[in-house]
N, C-alpha and C positions, 0 to 999 in steps of 0.2 A: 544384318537386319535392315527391315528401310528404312524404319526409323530409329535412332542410338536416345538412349534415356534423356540426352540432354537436346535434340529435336523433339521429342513428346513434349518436353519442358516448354522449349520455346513454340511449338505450336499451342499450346494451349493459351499460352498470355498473351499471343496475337488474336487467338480468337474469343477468349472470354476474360481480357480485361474489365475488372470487375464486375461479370460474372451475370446472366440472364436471367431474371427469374418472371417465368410467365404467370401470370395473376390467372387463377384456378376459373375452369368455367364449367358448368354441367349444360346437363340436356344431351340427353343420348337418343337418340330418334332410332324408330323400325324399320328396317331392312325387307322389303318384299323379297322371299326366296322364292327360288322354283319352285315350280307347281306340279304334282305327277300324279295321274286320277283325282284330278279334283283336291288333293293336300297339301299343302307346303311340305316341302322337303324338312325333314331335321340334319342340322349342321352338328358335324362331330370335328373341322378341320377346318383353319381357314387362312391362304397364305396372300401380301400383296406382293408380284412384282415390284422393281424398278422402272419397268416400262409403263407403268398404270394399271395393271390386269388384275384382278381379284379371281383366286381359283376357292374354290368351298367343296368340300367333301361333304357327302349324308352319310346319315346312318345304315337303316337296314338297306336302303337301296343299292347301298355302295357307288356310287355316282360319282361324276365329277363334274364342276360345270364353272364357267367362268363369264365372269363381267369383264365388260371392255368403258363402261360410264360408272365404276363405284356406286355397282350394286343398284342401278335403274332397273336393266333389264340380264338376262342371263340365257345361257346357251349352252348347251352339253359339249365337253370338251374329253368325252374318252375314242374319240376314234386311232383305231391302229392297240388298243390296250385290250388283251384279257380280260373279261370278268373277274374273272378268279385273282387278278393283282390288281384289284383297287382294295384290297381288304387289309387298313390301316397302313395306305398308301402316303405319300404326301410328294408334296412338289417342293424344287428347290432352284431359283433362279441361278445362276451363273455370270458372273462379271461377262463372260461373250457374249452374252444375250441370247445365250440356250437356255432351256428348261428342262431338268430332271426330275423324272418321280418314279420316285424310290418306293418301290414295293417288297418292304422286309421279311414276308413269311414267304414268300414265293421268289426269293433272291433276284429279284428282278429289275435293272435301272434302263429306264426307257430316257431318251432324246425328245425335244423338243424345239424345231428351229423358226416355229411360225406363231410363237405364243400360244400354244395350247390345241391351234388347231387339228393336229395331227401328233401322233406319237410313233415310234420306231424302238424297239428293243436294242442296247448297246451292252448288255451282260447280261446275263443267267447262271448263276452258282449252280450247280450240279451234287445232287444227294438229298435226301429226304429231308434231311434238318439242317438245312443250311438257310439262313439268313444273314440279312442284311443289317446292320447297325448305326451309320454312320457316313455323311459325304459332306466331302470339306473340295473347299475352292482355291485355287492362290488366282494373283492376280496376274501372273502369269501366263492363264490358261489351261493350270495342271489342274486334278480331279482327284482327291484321295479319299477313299473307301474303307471302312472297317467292315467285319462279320465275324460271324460267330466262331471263327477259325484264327488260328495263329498269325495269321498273314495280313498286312495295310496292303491296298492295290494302289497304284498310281498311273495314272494317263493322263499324256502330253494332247492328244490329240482327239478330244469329247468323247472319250471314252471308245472309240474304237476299238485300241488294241490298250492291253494293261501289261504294268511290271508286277510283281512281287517285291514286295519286302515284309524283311522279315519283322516279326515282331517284336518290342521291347520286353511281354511280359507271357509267362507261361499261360495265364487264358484269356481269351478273347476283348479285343479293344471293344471299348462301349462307345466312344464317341472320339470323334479326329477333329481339329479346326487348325488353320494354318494364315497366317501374314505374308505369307508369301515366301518369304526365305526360309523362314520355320517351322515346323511342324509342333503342334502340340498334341496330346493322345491319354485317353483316361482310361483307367480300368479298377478292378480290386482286386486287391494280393493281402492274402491271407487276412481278411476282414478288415482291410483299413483300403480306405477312397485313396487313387494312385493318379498323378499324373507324369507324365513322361516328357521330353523333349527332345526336339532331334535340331542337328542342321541340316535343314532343304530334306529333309529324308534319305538321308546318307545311310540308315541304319543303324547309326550309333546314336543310342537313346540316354538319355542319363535322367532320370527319376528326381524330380524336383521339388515334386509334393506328397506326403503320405496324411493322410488325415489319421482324428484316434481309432482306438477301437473301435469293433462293431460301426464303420460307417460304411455307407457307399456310395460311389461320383452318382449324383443325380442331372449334372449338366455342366458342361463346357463350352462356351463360344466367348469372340471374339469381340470387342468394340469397331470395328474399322475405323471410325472416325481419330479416336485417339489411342490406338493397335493396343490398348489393356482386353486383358485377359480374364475372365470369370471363370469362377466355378463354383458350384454348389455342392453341399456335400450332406448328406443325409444322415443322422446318428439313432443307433438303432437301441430297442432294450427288449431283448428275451425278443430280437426277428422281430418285430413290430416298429415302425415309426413314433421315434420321442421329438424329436426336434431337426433342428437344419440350421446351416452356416452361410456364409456366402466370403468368397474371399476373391482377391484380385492381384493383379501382378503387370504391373507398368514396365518389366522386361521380359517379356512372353516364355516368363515360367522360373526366370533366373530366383527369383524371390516372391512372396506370398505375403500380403496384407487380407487378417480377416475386415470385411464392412459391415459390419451387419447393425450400425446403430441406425435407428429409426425404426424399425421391425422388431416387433416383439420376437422371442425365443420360439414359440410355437410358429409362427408365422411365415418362417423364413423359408420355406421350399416353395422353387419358381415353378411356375405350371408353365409359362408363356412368359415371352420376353418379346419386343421391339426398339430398332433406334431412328431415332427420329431426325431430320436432314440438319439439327443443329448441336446433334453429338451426344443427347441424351439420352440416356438408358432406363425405359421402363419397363418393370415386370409386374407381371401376377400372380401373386402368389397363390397358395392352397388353398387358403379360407375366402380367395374372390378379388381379394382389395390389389389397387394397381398403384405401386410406389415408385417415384424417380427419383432417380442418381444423377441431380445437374452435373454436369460436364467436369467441373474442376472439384466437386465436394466428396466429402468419405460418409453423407448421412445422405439417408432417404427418407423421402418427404411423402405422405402420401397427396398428392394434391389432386387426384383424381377422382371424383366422384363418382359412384354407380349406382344413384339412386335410380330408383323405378324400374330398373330391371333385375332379374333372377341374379344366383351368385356367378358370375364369369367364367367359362372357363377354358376359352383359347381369346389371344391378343392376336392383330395383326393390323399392317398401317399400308396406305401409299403414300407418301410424302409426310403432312399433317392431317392428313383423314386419319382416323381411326378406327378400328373395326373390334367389336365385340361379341362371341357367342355365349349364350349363359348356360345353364343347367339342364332349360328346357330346348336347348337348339334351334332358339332365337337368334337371328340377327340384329346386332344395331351399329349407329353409324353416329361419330360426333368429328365435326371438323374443330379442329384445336390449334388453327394455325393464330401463331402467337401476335395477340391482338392488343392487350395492355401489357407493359415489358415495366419492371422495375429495375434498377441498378442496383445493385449490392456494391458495397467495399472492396475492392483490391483484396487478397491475402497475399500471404508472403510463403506460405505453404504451398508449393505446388507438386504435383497436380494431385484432387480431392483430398489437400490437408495433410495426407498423410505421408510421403516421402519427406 
């Protein structure tokens, strides 16, 4: 692994001795969208690069268009793509400073080496109902892929050419994320939420979480900053949604801590999640509200405000900018780069309390 339980330990006390806590700020400001016969665009998608790039998806237009000034001005960015594959498409940055967007009903992962400028097709699934599920990064360079078929794809070389491997579980992975040496992989086996684990994708998987009854994986990724592990996990009653979990795993998958204090029981499925360049983790949940998971704690806090606009319902950041779409496929914009900082105490628990 890159990092061993007891580096996570000690990076964390190098970087959040006694512990960051940003004093709350509101004011969320509007976003001028594109404009197409005279209308604003409606926003169903919305991702930032590393690089500073804002991509946004519309609705019926099916469009894509990107800012290069956080959302001043914008530009159509589907040249080289289909029509017919921007349909609940999305983009997905790359540690090499590519761009993929992954178009799931149409199996389609298209390249990007110019920030959005231009696209290139680098796979096509083959069959009526083949889709796309899932694209995880290492830092490597590698590119793993799930779909709706038995088989993880993996490529060394941006997706050129792909290996097969096999899969941990008899139906289709839902979603892949990886640290680099490790693969992690979710699915559901026989109505319980499943995560898997491999080394480096050797093939040999070992099953490291099953959630109860009646659930299913609602989302898997990764912290980078301090290589824990999320998942969210959905609990069902009579096929309908009753509630949601969230757990974590400081050795990418070897062990599971639920978190879920600070979030009420109905509350807790993520819509959207971001991390922000000082290791924190914020999500969105269902009903709109955005809660952080400071860097070393096991509770989440909601300190984010969303007054004055509609209920949220995608997250997405470049640095400490913040970006938010609501209900009505608004844009808004709040910079939160941390301005009053409190210290908190030391703990002796690390990392988030709970190990």
């Amino acid at each position: 692994m890159n990092l061993t339980f007891f580096s996570i330990i000690t990076t964390l006390v190098f970087f959040t001795v006694g512990g960051l806590r940003v004093a709350a700020q509101s004011g969320w400001n509007p976003v001028q969208p594109p404009v197409v016969n005279g209308n604003p665009v409606g926003i169903v998608d919305l991702v930032g690069t590393p690089s500073g790039t804002l991509f946004l998806q519309t609705n019926d237009q099916g469009l894509l268009y990107r800012s290069l000034n956080l959302g001043e001005t914008w530009e159509s960015a589907v040249t080289g793509i289909e029509p017919d594959d921007m349909v609940d498409a999305t983009v997905h940055p790359s540690p090499s400073g590519s761009l993929f967007l992954f178009s799931p009903h149409r199996a389609t992962l298209y390249r990007s080496v110019n920030d959005g400028s231009g696209w290139s097709p680098v796979l096509q699934l083959t069959g009526e109902d083949a889709e796309l599920r899932h694209i995880a990064f290492t830092s490597q360079g590698g590119i793993y892929l799930s779909a709706n078929d038995t088989t993880l794809r993996y490529s060394t070389d941006e997706g050129q050419t792909w290996a097969l491997i096999a899969s941990p579980a008899n139906g289709a992975l839902l979603s892949v994320t990886t640290n680099g040496d490790l693969v992690a992989a979710s699915t559901s086996d026989s109505g319980k939420a499943v995560v898997w684990r491999s080394e480096g994708g050797t093939e040999a998987w070992q099953r490291t979480f099953a959630g109860a009854a009646n659930s299913t994986t609602q989302r898997l990724f990764l912290n980078p900053h301090t290589n824990i592990l999320f998942i969210g996990v959905n609990n069902l009653s009579s096929g309908s949604f009753a509630s949601a979990d969230i757990f974590c795993s400081v050795d990418f998958g070897v062990s599971w801590q639920i978190v879920n204090t600070g979030i009420a029981t109905e509350n807790r499925r993520i819509a959207s999640h971001i991390i922000t360049p000082d290791g924190n983790l914020h999500i969105l949940i269902g009903t709109g509200g955005i809660y952080t998971l400071p860097f070393m704690r096991a509770e989440w806090e909601q300190r984010t405000p969303t007054d004055g606009i509609g209920t949220p319902q995608r997250l997405a950041n470049i640095g400490h900018t913040w970006f938010v779409v609501d209900s009505n496929g608004t844009l808004y914009q709040q910079n939160r780069t941390p301005t009053a900082v409190e210290m908190d105490a030391g703990s002796k628990d690390f990392p988030l309390n709970l190990w």
